[in-house]
Structure formats: structure tokens, C-alpha cells
C-alpha positions as CSV (number, residue, x, y, z in Angstrom):
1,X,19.5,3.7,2.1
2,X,18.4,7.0,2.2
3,X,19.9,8.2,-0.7
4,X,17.5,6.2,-3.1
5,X,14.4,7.4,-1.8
6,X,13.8,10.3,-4.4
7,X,10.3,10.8,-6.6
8,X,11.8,8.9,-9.3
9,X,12.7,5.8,-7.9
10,X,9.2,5.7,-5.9
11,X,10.8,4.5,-3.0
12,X,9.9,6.9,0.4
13,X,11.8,5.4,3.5
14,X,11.4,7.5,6.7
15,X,14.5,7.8,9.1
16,X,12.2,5.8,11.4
17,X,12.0,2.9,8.4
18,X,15.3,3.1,8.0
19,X,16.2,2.8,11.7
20,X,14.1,0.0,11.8
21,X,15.6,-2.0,9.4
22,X,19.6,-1.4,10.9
23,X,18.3,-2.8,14.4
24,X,16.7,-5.5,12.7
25,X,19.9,-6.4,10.6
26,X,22.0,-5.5,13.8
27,X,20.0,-7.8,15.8
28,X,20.2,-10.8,13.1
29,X,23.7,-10.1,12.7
30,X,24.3,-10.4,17.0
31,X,22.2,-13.6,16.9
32,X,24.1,-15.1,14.3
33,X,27.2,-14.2,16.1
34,X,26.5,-15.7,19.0
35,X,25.1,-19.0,17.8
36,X,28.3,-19.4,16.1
37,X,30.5,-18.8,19.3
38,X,28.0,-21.3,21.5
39,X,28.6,-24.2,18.3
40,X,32.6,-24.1,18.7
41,X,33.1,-25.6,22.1
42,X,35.9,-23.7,24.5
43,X,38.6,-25.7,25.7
44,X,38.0,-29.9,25.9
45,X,40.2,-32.6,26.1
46,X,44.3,-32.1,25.9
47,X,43.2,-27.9,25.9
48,X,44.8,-25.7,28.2
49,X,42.4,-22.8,28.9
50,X,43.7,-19.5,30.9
51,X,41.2,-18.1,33.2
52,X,41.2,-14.7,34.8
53,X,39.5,-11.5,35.6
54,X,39.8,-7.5,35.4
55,X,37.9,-4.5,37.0
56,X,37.4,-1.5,34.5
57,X,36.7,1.6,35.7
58,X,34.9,3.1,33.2
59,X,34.3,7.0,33.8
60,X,30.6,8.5,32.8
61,X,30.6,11.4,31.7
62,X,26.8,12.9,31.6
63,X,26.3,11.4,35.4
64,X,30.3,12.3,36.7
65,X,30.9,9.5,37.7
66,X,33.4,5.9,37.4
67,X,31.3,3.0,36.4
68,X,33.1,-0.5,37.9
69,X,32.7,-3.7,35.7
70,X,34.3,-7.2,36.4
71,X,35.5,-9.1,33.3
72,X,35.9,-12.8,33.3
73,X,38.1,-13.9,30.7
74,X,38.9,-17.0,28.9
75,X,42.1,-17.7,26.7
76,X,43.1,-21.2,25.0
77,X,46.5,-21.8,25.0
78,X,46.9,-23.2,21.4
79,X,44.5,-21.4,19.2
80,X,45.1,-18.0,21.2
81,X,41.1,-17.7,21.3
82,X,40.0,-15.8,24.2
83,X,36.0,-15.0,25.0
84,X,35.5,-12.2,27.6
85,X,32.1,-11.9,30.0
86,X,31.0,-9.3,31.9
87,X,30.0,-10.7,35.5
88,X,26.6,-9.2,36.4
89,X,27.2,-9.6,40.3
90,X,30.6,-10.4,41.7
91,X,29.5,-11.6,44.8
92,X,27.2,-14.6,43.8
């Protein structure tokens, strides 16, 4: 995008345009995304749906440290479509 914005063109995009634009489209893209998983139902009748979970450790660099996360995740036995959430508090 930036590579258009010379004097002859008239176009003048600043990096904080342009950065505003990609979250915008990232953001429409995620939404989209996601309304399309939530349409297509998981599982339902006669589907055999796999369900388990995973810690990752995750290491952080900048703070030295190992970041735990608990994955739930979901796989049909058919299709071979899985779906993976992050579980904000393992102990609820």
C-alpha cells in the first residue's frame, strides 16, 4: 500500500493509515471467520466427536519464563474436523 503513495499518484497514506486499514481488514477477516465456524454445527446426530485436552508450556522469552495453557480439543471422527479452545481457567 505504501508503494503508491508518491506525488504523482496524489495518494499520501501514513504508516499509521496504513496500519489502520490491516487491523481493520484483519479484524473483518477474524469476524468473518468465526461466524462461519459458529454456522456449521460440531458433531450431531450419528457423529462421533473425540474430546481431549493438552498443557503447552510455552517459554517467554523477554520475562524468562514458561507460560502454561490448557487446550480443549474437539475432533469428528468422519470429516477429520477438529476445533481447538484455549480454557481461560482450568479449575471452573
Amino acid at each position: 500500500m505504501t508503494e503508491n503513495t508518491d506525488a504523482e499518484n496524489k495518494a499520501k497514506l501514513t504508516v499509521s493509515q496504513v496500519y489502520s486499514l490491516y487491523v481493520h481488514a484483519r479484524d473483518r477477516i477474524s469476524k468473518h471467520f468465526i461466524e462461519s465456524i459458529e454456522a456449521r454445527k460440531f458433531g450431531g446426530q450419528g457423529q462421533e466427536v473425540l474430546v481431549d485436552f493438552t498443557k503447552l508450556h510455552l517459554r517467554n522469552l523477554k520475562a524468562h519464563k514458561c507460560d502454561e495453557y490448557v487446550v480443549l480439543g474437539f475432533i469428528e471422527k468422519d470429516t477429520m474436523r477438529t476445533r481447538g479452545y484455549i480454557v481461560p481457567n482450568c479449575k471452573s
